[in-house]
N, C-alpha and C positions, 0 to 999 in steps of 0.2 A: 504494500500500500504506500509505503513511502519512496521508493522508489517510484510509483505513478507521480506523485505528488511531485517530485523533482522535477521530471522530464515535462512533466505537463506544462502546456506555454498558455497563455491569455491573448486571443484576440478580440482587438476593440474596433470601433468601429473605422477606424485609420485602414487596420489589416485589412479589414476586408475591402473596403474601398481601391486597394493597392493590390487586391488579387483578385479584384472583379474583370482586370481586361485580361481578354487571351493573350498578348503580346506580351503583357506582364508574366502570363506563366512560362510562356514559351521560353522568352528571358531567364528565368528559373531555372527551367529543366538545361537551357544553354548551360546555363552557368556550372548547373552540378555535373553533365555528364563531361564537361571538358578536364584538358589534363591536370591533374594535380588542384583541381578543385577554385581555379583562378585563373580568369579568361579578359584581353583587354577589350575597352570598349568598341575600338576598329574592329577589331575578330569579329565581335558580337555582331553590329552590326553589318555585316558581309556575312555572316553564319545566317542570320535572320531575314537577309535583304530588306532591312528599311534602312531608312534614314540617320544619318547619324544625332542629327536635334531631335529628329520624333525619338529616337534610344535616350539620351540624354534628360527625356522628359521623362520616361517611365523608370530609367535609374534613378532618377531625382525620386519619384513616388517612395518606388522602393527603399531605396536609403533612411527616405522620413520613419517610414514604417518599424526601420530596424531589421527586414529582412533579408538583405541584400547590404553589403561593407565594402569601400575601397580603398585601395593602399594609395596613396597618391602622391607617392613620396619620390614618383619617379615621373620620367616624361607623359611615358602611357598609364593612365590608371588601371589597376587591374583590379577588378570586382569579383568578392566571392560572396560565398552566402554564411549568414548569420546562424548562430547554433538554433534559432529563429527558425528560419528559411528552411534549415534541414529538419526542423522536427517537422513541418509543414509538407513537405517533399516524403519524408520518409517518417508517419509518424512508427512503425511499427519496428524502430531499430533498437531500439531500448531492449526488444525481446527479445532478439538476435546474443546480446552483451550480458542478459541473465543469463538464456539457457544454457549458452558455451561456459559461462564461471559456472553454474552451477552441475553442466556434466562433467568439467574439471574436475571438481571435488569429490564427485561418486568416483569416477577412475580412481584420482589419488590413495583413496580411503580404499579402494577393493584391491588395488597394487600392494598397498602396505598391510594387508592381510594377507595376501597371497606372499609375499617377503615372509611376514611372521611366522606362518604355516612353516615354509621352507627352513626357515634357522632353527624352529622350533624341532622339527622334524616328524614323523610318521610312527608310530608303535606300531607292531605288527602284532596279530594275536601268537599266541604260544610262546613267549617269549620278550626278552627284553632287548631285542634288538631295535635299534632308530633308524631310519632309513630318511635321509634327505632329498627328495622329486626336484628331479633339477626342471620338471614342467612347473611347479612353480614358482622357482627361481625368473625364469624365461618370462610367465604367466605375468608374473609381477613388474617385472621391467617395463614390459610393454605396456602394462597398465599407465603406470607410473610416467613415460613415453607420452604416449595420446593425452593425458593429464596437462603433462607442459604443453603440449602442442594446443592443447583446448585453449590455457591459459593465455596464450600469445596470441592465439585468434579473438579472447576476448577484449584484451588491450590494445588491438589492434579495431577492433569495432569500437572499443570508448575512445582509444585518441582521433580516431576518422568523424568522430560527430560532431567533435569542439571546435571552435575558432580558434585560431591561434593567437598569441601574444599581440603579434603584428595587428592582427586586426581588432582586439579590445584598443590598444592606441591611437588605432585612425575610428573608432567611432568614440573614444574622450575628445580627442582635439578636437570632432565633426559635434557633439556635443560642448566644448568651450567655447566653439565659433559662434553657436546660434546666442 
């Protein structure tokens, strides 16, 4: 529940006004599917075919909104999208970032039982001999294995949804300006 409660965004009646035109979404979906999550306005416009003032206009909307951020610290502005903007685009990625950490943990925890088993070792009946299954030696590694891999796919879906530094700086200044 609290995790919903983080990811959930508020939109007021700005948002929707700013995602009422196609061209504004289009913009959007531009902006997310290009490389590395950061596309200039030239591009854009030539990816979209319109105009570069009519783009300029609907950047401007967007911008206001908080959905859309640009770095424009350089010749070309390059516009990405707001942690905003992606939960809007992609509200259902937050699920994604639970179920991989939280089938990391089932691995982990079934790895490190299957370890304990192995160190522990096997009684056989009739006797007191111990016998070590190196299947669950192997069993357990792998567990353990797919766990870390889960783990890196999960941090890899939480740092893909955030802004970056860069861009919390150019929406304070774009906030200090107004």
């Amino acid at each position: 529940m609290d995790s919903e409660a983080s990811d959930a965004i508020t939109l007021d009646k700005s948002d929707l006004s700013a995602l009422s035109s196609d061209v504004r979404i289009s913009i959007l979906r531009a902006i997310d599917s290009s490389e590395g999550g950061t596309i200039s306005a030239a591009t854009l416009a030539d990816e979209l075919s319109i105009g570069k003032s009519t783009l300029h206009q609907h950047l401007v909307v967007l911008e206001t909104a908080g959905i859309v951020c640009a770095d424009k610290s350089r010749k070309w502005h390059m516009y990405s999208l707001t942690r905003k903007g992606k939960c809007i685009l992609h509200p259902k990625q937050s699920f994604r970032f639970v179920l991989a950490l939280s089938s990391s943990v089932f691995f982990a925890m079934y790895g490190v039982y299957m370890l304990a088993l192995f160190f522990k070792g096997t009684e056989f009946l009739g006797g007191g001999h111990v016998k070590h299954l190196p299947e669950l030696l192997i069993g357990g590694e792998i567990f353990l294995i797919v766990a870390g891999c889960l783990i890196y796919l999960a941090l890899r879906i939480n740092n893909r949804d955030k802004c970056s530094y860069a861009d919390s700086l150019v929406r304070k200044k774009f906030a200090d300006e107004k």
